[in-house]
C-alpha atoms as an extended CHARMM CRD file, in Angstrom:
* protein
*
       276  EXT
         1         1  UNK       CA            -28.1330000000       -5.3810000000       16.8460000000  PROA      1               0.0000000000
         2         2  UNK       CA            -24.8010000000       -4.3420000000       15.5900000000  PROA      2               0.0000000000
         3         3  UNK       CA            -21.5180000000       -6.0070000000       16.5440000000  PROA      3               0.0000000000
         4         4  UNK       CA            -17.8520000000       -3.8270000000       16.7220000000  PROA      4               0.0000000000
         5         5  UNK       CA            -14.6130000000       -5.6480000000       15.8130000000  PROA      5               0.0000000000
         6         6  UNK       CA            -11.1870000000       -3.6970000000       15.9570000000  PROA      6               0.0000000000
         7         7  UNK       CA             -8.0750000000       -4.1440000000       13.7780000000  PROA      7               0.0000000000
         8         8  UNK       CA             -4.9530000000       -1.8700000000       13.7280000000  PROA      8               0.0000000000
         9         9  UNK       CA             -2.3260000000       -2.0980000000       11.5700000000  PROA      9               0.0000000000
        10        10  UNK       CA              1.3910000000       -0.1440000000       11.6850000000  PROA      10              0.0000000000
        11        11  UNK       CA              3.1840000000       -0.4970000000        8.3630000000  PROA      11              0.0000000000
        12        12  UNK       CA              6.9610000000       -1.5830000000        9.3560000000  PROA      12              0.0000000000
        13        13  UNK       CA              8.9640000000       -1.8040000000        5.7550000000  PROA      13              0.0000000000
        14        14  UNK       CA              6.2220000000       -3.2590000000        3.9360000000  PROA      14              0.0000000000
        15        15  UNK       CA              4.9460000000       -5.7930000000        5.9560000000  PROA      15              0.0000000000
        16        16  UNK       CA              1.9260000000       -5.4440000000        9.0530000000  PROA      16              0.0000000000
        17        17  UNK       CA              1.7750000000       -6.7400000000       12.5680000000  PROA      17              0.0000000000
        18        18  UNK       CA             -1.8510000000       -6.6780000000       13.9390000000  PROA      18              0.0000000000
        19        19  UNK       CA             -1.7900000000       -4.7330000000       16.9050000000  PROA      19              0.0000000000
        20        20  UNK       CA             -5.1590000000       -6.1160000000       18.4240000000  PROA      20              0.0000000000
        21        21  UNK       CA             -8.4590000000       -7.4290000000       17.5310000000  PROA      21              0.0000000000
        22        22  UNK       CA            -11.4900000000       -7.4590000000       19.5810000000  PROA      22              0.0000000000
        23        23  UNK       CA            -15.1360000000       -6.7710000000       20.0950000000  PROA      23              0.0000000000
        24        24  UNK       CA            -17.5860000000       -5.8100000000       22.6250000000  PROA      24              0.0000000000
        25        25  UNK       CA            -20.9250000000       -3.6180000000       22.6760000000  PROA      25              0.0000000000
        26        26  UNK       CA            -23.7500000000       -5.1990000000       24.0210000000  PROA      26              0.0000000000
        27        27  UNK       CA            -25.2110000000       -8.8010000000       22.9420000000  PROA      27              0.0000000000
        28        28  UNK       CA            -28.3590000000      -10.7280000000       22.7850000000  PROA      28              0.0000000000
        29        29  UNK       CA            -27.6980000000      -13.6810000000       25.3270000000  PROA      29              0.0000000000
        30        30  UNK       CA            -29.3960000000      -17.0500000000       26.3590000000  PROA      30              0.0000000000
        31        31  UNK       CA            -29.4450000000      -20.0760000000       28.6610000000  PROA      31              0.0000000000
        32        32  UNK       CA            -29.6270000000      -22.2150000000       25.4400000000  PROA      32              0.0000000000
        33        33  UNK       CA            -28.0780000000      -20.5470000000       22.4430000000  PROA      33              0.0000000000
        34        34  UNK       CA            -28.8550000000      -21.4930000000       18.8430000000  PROA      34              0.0000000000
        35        35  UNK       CA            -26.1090000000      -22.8660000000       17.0950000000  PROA      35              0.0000000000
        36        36  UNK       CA            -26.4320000000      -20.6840000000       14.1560000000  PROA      36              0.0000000000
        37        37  UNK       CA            -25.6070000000      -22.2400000000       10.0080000000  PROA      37              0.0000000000
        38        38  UNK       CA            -22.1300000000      -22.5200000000        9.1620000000  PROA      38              0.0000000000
        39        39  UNK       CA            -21.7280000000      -19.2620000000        7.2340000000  PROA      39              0.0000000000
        40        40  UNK       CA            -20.1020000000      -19.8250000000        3.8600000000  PROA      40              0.0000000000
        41        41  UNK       CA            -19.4160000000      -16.2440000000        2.9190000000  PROA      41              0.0000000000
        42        42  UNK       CA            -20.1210000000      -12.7250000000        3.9020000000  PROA      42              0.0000000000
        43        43  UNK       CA            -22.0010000000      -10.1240000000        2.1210000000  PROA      43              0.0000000000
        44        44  UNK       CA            -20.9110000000       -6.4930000000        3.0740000000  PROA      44              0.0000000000
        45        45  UNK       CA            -22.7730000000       -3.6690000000        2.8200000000  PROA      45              0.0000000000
        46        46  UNK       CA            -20.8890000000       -0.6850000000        3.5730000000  PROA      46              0.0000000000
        47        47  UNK       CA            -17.0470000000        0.3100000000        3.3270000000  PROA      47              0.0000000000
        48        48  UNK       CA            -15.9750000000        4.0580000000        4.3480000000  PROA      48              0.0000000000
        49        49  UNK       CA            -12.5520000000        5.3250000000        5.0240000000  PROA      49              0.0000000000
        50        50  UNK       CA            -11.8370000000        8.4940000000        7.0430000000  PROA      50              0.0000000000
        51        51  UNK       CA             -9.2810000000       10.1900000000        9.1830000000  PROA      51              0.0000000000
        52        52  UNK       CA            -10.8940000000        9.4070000000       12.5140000000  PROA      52              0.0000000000
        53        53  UNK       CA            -13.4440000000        7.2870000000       14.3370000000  PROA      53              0.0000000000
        54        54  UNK       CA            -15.6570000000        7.5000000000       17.2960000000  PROA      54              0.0000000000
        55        55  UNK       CA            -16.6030000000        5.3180000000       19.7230000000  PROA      55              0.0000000000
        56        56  UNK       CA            -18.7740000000        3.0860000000       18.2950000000  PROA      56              0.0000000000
        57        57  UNK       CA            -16.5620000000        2.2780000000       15.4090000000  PROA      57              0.0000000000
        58        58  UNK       CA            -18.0240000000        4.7320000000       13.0990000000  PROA      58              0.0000000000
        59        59  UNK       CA            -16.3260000000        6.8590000000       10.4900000000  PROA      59              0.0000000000
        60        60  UNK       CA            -16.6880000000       10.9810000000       11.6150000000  PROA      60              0.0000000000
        61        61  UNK       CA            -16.1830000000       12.0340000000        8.1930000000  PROA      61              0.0000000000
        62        62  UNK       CA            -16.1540000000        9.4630000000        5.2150000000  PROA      62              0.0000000000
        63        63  UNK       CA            -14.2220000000       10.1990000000        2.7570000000  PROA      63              0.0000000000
        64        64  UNK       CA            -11.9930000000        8.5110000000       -0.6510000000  PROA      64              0.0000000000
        65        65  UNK       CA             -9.4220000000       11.0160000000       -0.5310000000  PROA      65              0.0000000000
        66        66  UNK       CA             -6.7370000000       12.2110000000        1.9790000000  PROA      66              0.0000000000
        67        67  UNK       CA             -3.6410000000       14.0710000000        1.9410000000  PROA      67              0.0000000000
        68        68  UNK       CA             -0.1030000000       13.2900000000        1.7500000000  PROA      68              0.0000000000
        69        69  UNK       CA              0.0920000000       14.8910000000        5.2910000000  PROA      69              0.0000000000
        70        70  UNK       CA             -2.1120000000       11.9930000000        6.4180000000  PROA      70              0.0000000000
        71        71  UNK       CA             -0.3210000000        9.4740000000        9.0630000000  PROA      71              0.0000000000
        72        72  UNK       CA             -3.5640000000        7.4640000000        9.9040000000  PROA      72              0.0000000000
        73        73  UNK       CA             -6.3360000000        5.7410000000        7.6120000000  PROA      73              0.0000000000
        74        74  UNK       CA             -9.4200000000        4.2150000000        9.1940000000  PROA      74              0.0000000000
        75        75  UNK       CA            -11.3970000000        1.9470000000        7.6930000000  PROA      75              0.0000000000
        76        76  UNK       CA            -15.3510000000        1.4920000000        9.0810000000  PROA      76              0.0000000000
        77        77  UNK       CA            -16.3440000000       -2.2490000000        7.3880000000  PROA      77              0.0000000000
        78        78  UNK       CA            -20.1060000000       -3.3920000000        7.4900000000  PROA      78              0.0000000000
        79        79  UNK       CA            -21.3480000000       -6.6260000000        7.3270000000  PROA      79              0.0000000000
        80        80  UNK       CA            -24.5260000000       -8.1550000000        6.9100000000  PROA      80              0.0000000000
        81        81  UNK       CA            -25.8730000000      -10.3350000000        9.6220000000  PROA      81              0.0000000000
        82        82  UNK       CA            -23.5940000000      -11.7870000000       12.7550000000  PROA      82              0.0000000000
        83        83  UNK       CA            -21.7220000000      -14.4610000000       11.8550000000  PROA      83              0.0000000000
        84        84  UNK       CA            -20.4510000000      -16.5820000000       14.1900000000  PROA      84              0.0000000000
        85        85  UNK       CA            -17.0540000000      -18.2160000000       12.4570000000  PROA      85              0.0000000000
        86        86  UNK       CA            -14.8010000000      -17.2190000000       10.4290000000  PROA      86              0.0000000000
        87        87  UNK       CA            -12.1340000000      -15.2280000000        9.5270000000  PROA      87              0.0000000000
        88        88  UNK       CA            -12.2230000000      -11.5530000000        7.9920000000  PROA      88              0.0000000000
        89        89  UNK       CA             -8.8090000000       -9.9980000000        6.5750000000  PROA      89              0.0000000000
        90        90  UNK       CA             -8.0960000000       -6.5700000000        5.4830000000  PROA      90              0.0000000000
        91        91  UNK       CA             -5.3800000000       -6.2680000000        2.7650000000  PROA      91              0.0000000000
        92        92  UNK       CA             -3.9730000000       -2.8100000000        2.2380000000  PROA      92              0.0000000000
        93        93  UNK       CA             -3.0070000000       -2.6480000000       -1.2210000000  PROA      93              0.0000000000
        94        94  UNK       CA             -1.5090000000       -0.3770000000       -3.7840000000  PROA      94              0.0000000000
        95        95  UNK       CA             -1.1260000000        0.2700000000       -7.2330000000  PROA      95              0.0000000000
        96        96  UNK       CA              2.8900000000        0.1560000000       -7.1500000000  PROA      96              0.0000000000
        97        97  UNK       CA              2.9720000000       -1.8900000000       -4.5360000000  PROA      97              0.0000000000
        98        98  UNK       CA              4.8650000000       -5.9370000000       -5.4520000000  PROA      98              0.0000000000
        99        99  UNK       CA              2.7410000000       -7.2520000000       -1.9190000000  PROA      99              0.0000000000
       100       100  UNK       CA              0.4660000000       -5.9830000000        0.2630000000  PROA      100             0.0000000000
       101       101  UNK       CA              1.6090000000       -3.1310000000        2.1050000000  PROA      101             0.0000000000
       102       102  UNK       CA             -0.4930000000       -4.2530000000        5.3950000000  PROA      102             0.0000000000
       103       103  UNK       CA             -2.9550000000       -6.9000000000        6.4780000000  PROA      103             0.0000000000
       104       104  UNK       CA             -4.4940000000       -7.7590000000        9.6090000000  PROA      104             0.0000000000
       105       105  UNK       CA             -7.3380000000      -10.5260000000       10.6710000000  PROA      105             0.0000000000
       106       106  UNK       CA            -10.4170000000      -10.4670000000       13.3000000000  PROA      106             0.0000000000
       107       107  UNK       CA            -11.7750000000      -14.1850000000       14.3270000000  PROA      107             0.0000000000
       108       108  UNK       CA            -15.4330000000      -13.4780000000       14.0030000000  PROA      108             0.0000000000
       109       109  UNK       CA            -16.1350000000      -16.5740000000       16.4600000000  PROA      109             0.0000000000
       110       110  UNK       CA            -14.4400000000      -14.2060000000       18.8890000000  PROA      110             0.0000000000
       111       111  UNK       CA            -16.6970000000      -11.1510000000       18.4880000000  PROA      111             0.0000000000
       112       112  UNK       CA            -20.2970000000      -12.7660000000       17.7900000000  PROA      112             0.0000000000
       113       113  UNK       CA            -20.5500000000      -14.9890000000       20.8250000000  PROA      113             0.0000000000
       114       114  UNK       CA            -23.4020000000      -16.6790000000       22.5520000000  PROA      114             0.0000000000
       115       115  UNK       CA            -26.0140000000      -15.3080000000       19.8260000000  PROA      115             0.0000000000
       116       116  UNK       CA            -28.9820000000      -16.7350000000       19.6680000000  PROA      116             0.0000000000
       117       117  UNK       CA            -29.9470000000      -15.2810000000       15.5740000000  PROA      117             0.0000000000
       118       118  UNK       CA            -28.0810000000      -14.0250000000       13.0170000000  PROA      118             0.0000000000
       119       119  UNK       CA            -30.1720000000      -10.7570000000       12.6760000000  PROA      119             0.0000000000
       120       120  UNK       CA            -28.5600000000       -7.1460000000       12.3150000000  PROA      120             0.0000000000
       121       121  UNK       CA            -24.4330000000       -6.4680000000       11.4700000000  PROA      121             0.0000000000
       122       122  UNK       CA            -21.5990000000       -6.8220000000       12.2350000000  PROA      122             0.0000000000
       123       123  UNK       CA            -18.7180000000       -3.5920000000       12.0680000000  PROA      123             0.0000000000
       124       124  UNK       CA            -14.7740000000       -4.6630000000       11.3130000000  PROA      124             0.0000000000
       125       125  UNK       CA            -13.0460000000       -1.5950000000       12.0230000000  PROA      125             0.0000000000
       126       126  UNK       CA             -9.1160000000       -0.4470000000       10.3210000000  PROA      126             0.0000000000
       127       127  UNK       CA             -6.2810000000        1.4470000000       11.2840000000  PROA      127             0.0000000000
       128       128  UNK       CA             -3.5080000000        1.9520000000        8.9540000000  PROA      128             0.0000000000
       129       129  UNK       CA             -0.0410000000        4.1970000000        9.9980000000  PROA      129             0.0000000000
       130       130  UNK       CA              2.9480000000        4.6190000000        8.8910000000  PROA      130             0.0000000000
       131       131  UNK       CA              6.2770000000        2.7380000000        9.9580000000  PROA      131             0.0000000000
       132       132  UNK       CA              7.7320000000        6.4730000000       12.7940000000  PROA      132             0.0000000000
       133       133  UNK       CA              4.5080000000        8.1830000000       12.3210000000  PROA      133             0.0000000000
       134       134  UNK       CA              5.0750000000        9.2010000000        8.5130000000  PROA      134             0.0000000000
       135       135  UNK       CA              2.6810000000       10.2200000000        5.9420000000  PROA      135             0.0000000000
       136       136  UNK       CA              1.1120000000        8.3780000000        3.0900000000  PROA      136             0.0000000000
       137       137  UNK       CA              2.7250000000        8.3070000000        0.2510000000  PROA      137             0.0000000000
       138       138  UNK       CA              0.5610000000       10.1730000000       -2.6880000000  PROA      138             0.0000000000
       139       139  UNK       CA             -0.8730000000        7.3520000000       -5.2150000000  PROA      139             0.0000000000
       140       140  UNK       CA             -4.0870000000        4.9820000000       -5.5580000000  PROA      140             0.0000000000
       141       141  UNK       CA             -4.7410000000        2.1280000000       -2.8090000000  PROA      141             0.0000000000
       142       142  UNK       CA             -7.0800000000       -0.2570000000       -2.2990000000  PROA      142             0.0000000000
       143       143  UNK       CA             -8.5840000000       -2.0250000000        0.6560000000  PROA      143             0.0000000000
       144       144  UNK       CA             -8.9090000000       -5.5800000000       -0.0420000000  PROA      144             0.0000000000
       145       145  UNK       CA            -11.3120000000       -7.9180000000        2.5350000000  PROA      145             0.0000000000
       146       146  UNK       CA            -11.7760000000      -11.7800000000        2.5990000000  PROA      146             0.0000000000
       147       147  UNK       CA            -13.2990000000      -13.7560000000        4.5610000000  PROA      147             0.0000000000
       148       148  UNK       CA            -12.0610000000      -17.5130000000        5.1240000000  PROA      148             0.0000000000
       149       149  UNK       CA             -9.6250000000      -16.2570000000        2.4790000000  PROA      149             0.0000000000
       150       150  UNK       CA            -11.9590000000      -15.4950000000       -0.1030000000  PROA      150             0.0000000000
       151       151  UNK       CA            -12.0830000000      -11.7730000000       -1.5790000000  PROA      151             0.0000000000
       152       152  UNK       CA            -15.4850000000      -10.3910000000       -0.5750000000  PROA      152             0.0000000000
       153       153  UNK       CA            -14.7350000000       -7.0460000000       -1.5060000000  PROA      153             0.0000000000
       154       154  UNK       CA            -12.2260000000       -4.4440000000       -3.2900000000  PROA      154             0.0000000000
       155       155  UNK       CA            -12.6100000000       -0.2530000000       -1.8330000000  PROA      155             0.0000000000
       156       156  UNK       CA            -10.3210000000        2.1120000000       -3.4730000000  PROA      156             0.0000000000
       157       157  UNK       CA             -9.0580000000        5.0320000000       -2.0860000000  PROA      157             0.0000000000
       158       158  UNK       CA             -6.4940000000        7.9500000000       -2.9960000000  PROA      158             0.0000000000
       159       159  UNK       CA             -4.0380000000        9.9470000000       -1.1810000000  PROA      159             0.0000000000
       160       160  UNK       CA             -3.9350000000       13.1080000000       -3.6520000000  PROA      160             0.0000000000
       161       161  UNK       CA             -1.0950000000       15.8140000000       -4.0380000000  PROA      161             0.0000000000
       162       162  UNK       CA             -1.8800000000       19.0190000000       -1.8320000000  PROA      162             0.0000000000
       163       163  UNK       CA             -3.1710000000       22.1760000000       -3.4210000000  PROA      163             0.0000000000
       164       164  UNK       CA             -0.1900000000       24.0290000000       -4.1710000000  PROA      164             0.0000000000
       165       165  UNK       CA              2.2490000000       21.6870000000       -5.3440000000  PROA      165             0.0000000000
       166       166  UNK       CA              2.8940000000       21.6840000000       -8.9320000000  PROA      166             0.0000000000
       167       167  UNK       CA              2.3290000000       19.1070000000      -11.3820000000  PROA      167             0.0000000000
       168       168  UNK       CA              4.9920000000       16.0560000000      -11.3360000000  PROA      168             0.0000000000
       169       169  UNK       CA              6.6390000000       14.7820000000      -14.6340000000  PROA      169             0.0000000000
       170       170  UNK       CA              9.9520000000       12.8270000000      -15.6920000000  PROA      170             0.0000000000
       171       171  UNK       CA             11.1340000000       15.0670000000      -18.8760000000  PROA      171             0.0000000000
       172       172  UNK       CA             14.3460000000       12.8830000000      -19.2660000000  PROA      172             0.0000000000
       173       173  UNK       CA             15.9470000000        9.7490000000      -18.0930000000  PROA      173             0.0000000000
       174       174  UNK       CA             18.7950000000        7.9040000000      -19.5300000000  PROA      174             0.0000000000
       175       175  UNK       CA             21.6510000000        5.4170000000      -18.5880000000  PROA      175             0.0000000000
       176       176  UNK       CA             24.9340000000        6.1720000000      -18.0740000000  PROA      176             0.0000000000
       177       177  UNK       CA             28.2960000000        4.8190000000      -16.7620000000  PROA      177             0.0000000000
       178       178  UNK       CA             28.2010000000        7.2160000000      -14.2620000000  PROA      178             0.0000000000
       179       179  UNK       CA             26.8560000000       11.2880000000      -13.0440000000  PROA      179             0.0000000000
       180       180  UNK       CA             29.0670000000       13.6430000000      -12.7290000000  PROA      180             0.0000000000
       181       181  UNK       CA             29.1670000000       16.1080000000       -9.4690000000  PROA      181             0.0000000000
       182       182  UNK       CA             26.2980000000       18.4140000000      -11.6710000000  PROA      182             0.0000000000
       183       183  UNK       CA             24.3890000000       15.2470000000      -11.7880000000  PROA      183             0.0000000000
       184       184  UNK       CA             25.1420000000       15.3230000000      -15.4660000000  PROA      184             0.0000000000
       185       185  UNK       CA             24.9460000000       11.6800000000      -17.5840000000  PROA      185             0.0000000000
       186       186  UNK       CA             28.7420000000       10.4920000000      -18.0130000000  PROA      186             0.0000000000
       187       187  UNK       CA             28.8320000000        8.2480000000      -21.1350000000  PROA      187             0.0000000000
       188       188  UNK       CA             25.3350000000        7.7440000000      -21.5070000000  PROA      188             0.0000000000
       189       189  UNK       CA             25.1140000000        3.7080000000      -22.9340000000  PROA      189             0.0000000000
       190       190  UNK       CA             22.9770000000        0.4740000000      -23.1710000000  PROA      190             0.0000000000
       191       191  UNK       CA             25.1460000000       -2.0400000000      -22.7410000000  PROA      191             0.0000000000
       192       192  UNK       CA             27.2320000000       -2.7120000000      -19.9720000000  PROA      192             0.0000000000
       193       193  UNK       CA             29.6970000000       -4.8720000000      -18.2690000000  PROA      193             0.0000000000
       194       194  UNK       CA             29.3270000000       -7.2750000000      -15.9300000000  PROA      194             0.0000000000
       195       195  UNK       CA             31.2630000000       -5.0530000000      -13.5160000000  PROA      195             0.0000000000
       196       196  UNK       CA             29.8500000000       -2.2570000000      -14.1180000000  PROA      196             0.0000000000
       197       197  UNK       CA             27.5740000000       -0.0950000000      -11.9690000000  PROA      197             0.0000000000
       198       198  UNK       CA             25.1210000000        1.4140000000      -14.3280000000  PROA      198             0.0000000000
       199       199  UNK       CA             23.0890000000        4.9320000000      -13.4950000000  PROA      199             0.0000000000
       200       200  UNK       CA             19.7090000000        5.8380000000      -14.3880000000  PROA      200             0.0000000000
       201       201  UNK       CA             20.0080000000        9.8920000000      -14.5670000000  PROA      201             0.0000000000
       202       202  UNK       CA             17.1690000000       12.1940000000      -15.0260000000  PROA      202             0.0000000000
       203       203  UNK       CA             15.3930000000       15.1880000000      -14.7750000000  PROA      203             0.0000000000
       204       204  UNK       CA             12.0770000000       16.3400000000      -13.9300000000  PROA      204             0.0000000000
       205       205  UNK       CA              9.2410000000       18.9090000000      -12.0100000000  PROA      205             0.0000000000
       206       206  UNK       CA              8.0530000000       17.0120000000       -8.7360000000  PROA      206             0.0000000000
       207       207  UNK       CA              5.4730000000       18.6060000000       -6.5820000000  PROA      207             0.0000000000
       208       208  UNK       CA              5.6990000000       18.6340000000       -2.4850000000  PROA      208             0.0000000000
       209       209  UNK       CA              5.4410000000       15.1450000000       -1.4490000000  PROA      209             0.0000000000
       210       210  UNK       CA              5.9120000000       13.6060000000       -5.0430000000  PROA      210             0.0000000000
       211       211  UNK       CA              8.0760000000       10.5480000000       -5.2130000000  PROA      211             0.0000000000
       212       212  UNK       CA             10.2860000000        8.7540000000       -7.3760000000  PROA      212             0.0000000000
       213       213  UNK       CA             11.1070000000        4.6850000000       -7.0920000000  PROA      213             0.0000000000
       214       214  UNK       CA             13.1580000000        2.9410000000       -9.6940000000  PROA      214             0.0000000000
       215       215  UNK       CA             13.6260000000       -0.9440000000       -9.6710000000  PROA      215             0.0000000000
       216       216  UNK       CA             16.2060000000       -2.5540000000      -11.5730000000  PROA      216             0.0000000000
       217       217  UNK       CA             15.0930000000       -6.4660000000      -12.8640000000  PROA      217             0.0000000000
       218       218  UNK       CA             16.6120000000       -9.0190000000      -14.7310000000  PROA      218             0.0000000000
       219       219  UNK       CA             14.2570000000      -11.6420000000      -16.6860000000  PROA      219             0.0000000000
       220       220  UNK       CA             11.1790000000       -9.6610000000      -14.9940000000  PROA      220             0.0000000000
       221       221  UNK       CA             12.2200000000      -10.5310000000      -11.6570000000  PROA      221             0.0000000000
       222       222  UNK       CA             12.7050000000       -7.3440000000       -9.2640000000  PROA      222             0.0000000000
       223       223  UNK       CA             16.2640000000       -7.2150000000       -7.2790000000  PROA      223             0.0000000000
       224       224  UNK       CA             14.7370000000       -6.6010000000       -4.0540000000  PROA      224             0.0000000000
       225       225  UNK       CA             17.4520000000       -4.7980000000       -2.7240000000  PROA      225             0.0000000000
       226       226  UNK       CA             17.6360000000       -2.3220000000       -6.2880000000  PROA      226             0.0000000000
       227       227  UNK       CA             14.2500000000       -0.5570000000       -4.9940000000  PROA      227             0.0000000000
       228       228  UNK       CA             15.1710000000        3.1580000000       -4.1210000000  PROA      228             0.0000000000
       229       229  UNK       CA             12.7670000000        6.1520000000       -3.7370000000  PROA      229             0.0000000000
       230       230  UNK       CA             12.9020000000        9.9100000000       -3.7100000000  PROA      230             0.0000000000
       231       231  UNK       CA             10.6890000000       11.7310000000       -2.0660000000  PROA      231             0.0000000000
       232       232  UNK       CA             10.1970000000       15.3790000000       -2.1160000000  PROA      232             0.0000000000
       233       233  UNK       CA              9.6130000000       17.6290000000        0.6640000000  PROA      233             0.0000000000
       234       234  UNK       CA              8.6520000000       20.6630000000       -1.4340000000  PROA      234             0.0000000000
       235       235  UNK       CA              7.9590000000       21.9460000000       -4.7100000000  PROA      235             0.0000000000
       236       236  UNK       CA             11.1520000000       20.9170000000       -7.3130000000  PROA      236             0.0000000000
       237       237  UNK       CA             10.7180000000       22.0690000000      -10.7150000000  PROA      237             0.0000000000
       238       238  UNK       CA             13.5110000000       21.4380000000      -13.4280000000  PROA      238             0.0000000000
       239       239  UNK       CA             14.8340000000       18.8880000000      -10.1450000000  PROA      239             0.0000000000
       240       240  UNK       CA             17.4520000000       16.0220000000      -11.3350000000  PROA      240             0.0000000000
       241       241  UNK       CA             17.6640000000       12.8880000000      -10.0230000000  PROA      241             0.0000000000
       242       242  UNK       CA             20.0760000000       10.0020000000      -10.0960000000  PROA      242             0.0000000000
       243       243  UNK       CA             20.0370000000        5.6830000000       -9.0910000000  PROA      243             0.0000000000
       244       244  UNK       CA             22.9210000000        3.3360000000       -9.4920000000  PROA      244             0.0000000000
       245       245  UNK       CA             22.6130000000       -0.5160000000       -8.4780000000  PROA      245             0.0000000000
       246       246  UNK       CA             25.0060000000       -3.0880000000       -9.4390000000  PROA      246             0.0000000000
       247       247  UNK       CA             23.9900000000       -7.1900000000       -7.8190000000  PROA      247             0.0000000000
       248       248  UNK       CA             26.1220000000       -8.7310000000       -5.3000000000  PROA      248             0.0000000000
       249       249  UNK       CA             28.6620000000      -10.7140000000       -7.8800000000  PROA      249             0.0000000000
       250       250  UNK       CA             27.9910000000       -8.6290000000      -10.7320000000  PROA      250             0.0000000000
       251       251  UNK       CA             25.6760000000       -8.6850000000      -13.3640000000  PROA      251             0.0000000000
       252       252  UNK       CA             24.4010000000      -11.5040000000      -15.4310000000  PROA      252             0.0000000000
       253       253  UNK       CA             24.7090000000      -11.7980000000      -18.8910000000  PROA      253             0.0000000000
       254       254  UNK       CA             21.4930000000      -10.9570000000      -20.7550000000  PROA      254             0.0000000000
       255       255  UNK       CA             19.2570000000       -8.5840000000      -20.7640000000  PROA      255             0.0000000000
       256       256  UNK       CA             18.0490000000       -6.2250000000      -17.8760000000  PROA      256             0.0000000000
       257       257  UNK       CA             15.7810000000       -3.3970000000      -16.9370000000  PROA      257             0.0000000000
       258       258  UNK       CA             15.2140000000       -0.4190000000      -15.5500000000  PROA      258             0.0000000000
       259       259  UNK       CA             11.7710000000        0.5250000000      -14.3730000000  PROA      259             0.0000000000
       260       260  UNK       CA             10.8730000000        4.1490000000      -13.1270000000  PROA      260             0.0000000000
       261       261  UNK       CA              7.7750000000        5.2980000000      -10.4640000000  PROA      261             0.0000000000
       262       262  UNK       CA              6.2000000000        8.5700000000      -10.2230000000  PROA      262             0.0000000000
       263       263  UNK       CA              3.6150000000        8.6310000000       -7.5820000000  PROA      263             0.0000000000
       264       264  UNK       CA              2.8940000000        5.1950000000       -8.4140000000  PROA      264             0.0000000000
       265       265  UNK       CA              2.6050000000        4.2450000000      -11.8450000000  PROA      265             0.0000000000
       266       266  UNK       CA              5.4480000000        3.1260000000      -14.1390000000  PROA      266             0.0000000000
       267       267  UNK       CA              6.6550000000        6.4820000000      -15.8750000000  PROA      267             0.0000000000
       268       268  UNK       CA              9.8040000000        4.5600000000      -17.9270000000  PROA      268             0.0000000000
       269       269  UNK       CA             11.2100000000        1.4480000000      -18.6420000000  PROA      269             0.0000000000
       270       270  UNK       CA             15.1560000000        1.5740000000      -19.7700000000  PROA      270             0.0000000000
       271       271  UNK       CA             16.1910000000       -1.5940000000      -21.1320000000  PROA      271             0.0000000000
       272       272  UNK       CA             19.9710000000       -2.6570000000      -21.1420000000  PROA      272             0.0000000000
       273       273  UNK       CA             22.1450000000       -5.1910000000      -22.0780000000  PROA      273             0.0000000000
       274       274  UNK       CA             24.9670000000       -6.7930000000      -20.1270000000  PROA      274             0.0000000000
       275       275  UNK       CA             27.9800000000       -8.6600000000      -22.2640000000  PROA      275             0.0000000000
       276       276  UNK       CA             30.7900000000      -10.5590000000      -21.3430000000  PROA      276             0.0000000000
């Protein structure tokens, strides 16, 4: 006998609110219940992602890769047996990603009730969306699921580029003091004041839906509010591209950095000093 759990997920900025978690299909019930072992971890046997799912919690069409037209992932979880405590969690992660992008949590106590043996499985069930209904971002993910807060299991997944966009590439980045209205480098330079506002300026060929993040750190730490993205809603060959930042206060003496994103992994890192 299987058991259906639901989770849903809506990605708001980086962080996810469950939206509801529940279960009900049909149990095995009696006057006098067993009180089954205290489970102390899970073993799953099945993971599939797809674009849909019916009824019953099932995947329509499994598959490891979707589109960057995609605005809904569903994950179909299977796991051996019916426990009756504990707590699964799906982490949504990715490879660019500095925290998970999403996470939600089913209380198995509240699905597997009143069983009277542990026999068959037990289906967790995913939905992942964008913050406004907006697709995936192209890149490498990874579903993440723990029980009681141990990882029982990673399941990767990609969102590839679409047929007919071209291949993405940085051919140049540099830093400058400034970009002119031609998005041309002004006084390209390494070392800055603490004043200053420095400007990573580039070129490069980005294919529809491609995207570009650059954060600037200091000491390896990320200025969360440096992270800016480009995302492109068509094919962009020989495209340039420009990011300033400059801290609240100024910058620090020392050294900094500059790291670049395409599609997810690090394309460039621009090092630079600031002086007094």
């Amino acid at each position: 006998m299987e058991r259906f759990a639901a989770l849903a997920c809506v990605l708001l900025g980086g962080c996810c609110c469950p939206m509801g978690g529940s279960g009900n299909t049909t149990t095995t019930t009696s006057t006098t219940p067993a009180a089954p072992a205290t489970p102390t971890g899970i073993t799953i046997t099945s993971v599939t992602f797809g674009r849909s799912i019916d009824a019953e919690g099932r995947i329509d069409q499994p598959m490891t890769e979707f589109a960057p037209t995609d605005t809904e992932i569903r994950a179909s979880i299977w796991i051996d047996g019916r426990p009756s405590r504990g707590i699964v969690e799906q982490r949504l992660l990715s490879e660019w990603s500095l925290e998970p992008i999403a996470s939600a949590t089913v209380d198995l106590s509240q699905v597997n009730v009143g069983l009277t043996s542990a026999a068959g499985r037990t289906l967790v069930t995913g939905r992942f969306t964008l913050d406004g209904g907006a697709p995936f971002y192209i890149g490498s993910y990874r579903l993440e699921v723990r029980y009681d807060g141990a990882v029982a299991g990673t399941y990767p997944f990609r969102v590839a580029p679409l047929a007919g966009a071209i291949p993405s590439r940085v051919t140049r980045a540099t830093l400058a003091r400034g970009v002119s209205p031609e998005r041309a480098a002004i006084e390209p330079a390494t070392t800055f004041a603490a004043s200053d506002t420095p400007t990573l300026v580039g070129t490069g060929d980005f294919g529809q839906h491609s995207w570009l993040e650059v954060r600037w750190m200091t000491n390896g730490v990320v200025h969360r509010d440096s992270v800016r993205e480009a995302r492109f809603d068509r094919n962009r060959p020989a495209a340039t591209f420009s990011f300033d930042f400059r801290p609240a206060g100024g910058w620090p003496t020392g050294q900094h950095e500059v790291v670049l994103l395409l599609d997810g992994p690090v394309v460039g890192r621009y090092p630079f000093t600031v002086s007094r």
